[in-house]
PALOLUM-56982 format. One line per 3 residues: number of its first residue (from 1); their letters; for each residue x, y, z of N, C-alpha, C. Coordinates in pm, whole numbers, plus 50000, padded with zeros to 5 digits. Example, Ala and Ser with C-alpha at 12.3 -4.5 7.8 and 13.67 -1.06 7.14 Angstrom:
REM PALOLUM-56982
1) AS) 51319 49431 50780 51230 49550 50780 51320 49670 50780; 51285 49775 50708 51367 49894 50714 51290 50003 50787
***
This chain:
REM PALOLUM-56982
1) XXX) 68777 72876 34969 68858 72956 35058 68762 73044 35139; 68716 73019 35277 68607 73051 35319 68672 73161 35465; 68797 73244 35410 68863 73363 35518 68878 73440 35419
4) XXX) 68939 73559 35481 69001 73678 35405 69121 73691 35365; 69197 73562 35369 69327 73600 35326 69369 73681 35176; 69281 73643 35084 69308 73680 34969 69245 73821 34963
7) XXX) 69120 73880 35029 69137 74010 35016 69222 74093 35114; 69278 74034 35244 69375 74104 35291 69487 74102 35211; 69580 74047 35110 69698 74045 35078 69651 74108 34920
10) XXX) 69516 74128 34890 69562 74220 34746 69492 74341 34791; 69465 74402 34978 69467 74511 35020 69619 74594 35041; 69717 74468 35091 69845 74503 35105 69905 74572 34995
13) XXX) 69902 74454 34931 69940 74459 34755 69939 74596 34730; 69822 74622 34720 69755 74742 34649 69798 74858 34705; 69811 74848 34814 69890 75016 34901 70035 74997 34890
16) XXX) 70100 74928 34850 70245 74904 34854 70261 74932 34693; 70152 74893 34598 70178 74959 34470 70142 75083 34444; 70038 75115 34528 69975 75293 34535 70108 75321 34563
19) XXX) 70214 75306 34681 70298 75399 34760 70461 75399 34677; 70482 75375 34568 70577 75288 34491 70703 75347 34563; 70815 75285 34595 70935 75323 34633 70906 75416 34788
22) XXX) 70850 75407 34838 70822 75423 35027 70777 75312 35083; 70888 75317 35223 70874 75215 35308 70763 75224 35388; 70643 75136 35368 70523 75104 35464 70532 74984 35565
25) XXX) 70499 75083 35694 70475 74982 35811 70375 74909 35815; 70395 74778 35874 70250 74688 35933 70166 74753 35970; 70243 74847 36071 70109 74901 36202 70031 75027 36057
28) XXX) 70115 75086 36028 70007 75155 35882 69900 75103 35801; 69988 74950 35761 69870 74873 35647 69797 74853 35740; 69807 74765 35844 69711 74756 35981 69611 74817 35955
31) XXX) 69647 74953 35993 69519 75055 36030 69444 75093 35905; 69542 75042 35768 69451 75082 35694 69344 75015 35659; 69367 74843 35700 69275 74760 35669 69211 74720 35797
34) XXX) 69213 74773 35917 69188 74759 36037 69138 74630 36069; 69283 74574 36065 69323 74455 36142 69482 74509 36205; 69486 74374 36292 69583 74343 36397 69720 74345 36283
37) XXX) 69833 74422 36330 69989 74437 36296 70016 74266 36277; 69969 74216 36343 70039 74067 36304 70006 73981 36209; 69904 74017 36215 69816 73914 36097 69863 74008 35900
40) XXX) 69929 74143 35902 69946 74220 35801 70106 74141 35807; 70199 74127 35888 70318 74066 35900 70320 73890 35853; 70218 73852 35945 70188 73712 35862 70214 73722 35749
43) XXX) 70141 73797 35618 70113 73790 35526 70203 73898 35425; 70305 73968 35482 70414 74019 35430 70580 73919 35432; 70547 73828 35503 70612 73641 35512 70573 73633 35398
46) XXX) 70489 73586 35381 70417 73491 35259 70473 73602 35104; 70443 73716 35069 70460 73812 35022 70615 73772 35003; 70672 73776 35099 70851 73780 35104 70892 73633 35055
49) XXX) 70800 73593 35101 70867 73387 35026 70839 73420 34883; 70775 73469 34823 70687 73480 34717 70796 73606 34623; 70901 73673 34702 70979 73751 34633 70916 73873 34600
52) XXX) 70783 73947 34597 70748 73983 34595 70765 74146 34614; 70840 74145 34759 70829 74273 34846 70965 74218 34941; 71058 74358 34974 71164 74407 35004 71088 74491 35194
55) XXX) 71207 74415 35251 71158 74479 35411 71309 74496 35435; 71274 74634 35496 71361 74685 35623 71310 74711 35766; 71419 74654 35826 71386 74653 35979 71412 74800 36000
58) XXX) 71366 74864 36154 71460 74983 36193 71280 75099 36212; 71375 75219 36246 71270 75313 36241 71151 75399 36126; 71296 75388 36061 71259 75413 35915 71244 75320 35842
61) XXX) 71175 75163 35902 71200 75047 35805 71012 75018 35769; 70984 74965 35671 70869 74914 35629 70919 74800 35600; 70791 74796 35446 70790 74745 35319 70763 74783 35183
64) XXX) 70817 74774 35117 70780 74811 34965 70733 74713 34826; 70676 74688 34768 70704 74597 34612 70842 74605 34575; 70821 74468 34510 71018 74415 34474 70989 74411 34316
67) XXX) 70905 74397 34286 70876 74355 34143 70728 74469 34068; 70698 74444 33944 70617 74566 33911 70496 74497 33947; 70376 74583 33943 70267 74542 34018 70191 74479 33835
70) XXX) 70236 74508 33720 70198 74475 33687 70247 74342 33600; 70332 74278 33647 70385 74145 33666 70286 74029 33752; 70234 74098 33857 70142 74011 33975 70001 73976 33880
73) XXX) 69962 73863 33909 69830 73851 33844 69738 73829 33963; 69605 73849 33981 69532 73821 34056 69538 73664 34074; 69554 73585 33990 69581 73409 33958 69693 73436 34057
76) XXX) 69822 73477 34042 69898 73486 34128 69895 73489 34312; 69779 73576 34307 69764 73606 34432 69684 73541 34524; 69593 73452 34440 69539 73343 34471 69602 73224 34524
79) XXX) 69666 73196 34429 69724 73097 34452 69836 73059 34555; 69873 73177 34605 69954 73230 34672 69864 73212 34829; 69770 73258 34823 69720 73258 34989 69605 73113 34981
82) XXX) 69605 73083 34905 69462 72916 34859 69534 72819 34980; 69446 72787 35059 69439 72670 35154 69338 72563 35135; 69298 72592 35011 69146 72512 35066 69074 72540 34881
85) XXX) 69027 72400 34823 68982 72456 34730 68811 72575 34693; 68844 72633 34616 68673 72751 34601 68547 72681 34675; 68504 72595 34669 68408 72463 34701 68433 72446 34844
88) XXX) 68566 72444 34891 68591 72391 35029 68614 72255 35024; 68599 72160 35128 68628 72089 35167 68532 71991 35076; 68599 71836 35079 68505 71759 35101 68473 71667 35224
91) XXX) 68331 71621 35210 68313 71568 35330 68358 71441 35355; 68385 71375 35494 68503 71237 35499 68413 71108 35478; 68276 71136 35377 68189 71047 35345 68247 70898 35278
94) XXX) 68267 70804 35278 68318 70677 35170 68252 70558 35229; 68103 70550 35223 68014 70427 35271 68023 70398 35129; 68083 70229 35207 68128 70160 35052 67988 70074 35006
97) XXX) 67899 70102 35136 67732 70038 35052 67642 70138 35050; 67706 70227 34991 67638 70327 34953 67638 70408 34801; 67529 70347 34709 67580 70408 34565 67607 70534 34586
100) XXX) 67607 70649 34630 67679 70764 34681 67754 70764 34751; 67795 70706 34796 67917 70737 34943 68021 70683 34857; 68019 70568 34845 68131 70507 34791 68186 70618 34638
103) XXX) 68111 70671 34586 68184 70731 34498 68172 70891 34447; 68101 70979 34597 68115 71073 34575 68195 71177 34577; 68339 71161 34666 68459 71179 34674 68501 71231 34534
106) XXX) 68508 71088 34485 68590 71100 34347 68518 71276 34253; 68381 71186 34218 68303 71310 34211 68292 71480 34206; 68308 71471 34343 68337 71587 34430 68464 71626 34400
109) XXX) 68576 71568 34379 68734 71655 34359 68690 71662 34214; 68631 71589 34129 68663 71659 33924 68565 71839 33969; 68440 71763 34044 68389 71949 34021 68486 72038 34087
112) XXX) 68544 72000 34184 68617 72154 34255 68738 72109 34174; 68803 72053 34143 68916 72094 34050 68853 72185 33937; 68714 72165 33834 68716 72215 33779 68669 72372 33807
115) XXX) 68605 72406 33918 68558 72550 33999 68647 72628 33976; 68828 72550 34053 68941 72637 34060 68984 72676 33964; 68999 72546 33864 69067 72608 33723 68969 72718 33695
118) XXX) 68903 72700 33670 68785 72829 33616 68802 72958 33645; 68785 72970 33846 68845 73080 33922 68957 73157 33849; 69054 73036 33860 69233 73094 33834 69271 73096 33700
121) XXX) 69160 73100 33594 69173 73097 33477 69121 73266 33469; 69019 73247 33501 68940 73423 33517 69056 73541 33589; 69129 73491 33721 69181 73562 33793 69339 73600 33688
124) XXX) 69356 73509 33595 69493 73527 33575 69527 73639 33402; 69388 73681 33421 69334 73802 33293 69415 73905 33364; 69350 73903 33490 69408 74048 33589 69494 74068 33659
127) XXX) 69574 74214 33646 69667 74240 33744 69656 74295 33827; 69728 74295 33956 69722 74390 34059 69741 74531 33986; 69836 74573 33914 69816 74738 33879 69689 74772 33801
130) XXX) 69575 74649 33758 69489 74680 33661 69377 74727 33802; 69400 74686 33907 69271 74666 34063 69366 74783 34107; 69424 74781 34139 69538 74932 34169 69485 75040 34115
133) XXX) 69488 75041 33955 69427 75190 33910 69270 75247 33935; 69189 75133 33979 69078 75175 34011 69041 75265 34135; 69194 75309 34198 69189 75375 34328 69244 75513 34271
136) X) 69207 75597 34261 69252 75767 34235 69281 75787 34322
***
């Protein structure tokens, strides 16, 4: 996973569990993570498919957590924004006269399957309220 999605959405996370029961705006988390209002909305979608977090439209409208922060696992949150395995991609190599080409594919998906499990095995120890309390 070679973007920021996953530390932008357990930046969100994390101020929506700091702020418990107040409605936070995009343009707020925005500025707090100084990025663009849209790209914090992108990812309060994803958040909302995910059940996660409760939005109101309006003047007085944000977002808040729907669920306890310490329900969320970091595994969770991963898995949640993962496009792409830890490793990345593989390459569209398959030269079938090639003792490597022809079978490094195969290869190549057992190690990054096994990278991720590993990752999301480590990540799923932790919760967002456990990365939460490290903020006074």
């Amino acid at each position: 996973m070679n973007n920021t999605r996953f530390a932008t959405v357990i930046h969100i996370l994390t101020l929506l569990a700091k702020f418990p029961g107040q409605w936070l705006s995009s343009e707020w988390i925005a500025e707090s993570i100084t990025i663009n209002p849209v790209i914090v909305r992108k990812e309060l979608a994803v958040l909302h498919q995910m059940g996660w977090i409760v939005s109101k439209k309006g003047k007085d409208g944000g977002t808040m957590l729907n669920i306890s922060s310490t329900k969320i696992s970091m595994a969770d949150i991963f898995n949640a924004v993962k496009n792409s395995n830890v490793l990345g991609k593989k390459n569209t190599c398959n030269d079938t006269k090639c003792v490597v080409g022809k079978e490094i594919n195969k290869e190549l998906e057992k190690l990054f399957e096994e990278t991720d499990r590993i990752v999301t095995e480590s990540l799923s120890n932790k919760t967002l309220q456990e990365f939460v309390d490290q903020f006074q």
